[in-house]
C-alpha positions in Angstrom: -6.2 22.0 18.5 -7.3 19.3 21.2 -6.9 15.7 20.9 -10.3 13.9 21.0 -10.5 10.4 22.1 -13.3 9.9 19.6 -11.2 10.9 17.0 -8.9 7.9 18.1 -12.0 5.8 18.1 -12.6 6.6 14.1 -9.1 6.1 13.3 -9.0 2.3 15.1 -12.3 1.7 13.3 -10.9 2.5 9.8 -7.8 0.4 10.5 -9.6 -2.4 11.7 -12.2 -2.3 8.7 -9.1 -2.3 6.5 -8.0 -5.2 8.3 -10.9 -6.9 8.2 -11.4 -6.3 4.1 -7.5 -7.7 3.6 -8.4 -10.9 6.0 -11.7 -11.6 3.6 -9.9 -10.3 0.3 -7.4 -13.1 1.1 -9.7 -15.6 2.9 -7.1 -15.5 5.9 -9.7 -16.5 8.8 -10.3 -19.5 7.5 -6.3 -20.2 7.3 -4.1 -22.1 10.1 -2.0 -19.8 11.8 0.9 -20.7 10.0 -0.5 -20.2 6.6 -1.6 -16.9 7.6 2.3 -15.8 8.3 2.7 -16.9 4.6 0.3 -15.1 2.8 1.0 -12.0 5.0 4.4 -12.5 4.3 4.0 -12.5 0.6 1.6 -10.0 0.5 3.9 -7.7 2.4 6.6 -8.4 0.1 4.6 -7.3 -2.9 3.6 -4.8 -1.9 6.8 -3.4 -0.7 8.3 -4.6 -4.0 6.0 -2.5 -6.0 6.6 0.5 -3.5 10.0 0.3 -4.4 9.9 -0.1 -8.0 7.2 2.8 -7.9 9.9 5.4 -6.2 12.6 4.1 -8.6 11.1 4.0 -11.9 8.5 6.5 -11.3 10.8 9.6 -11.6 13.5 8.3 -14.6 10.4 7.9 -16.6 9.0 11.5 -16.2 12.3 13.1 -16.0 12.6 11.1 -20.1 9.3 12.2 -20.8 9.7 16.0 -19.9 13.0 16.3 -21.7 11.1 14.5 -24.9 8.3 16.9 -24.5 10.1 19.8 -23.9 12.4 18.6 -27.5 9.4 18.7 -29.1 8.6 22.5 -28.0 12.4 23.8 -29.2 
């Protein structure tokens, strides 16, 4: 398999449209430069905060609800 540069090209475009929604989601272009640092700031922190709860909680809970299902089937 070859590396294409205009694969590269799509990828950069995707990023940048993504980019570009989260800077109009938040209304960040029209912010000074230090009150973009604080929503990115905050927005970074949620969502690593719910990244983290995700991969804690996410498998206690299933793990529970397999060994209630699987009570009910005994």
């Amino acid at each position: 398999m070859t590396f294409q540069p205009t694969s590269m090209k799509r990828v950069k475009a995707f990023f940048y449209r993504i980019y570009m929604a989260y800077l109009f989601i938040f209304c960040c272009i029209d912010l000074e430069p230090w009150e973009q640092v604080v929503i990115h700031t905050f927005s970074t922190t949620v969502v690593t905060m719910v990244a983290f709860t995700a991969y804690v909680f996410i498998p206690i809970h299933l793990r529970l609800a397999f060994q209630f299902f699987l009570q009910l089937l005994k």
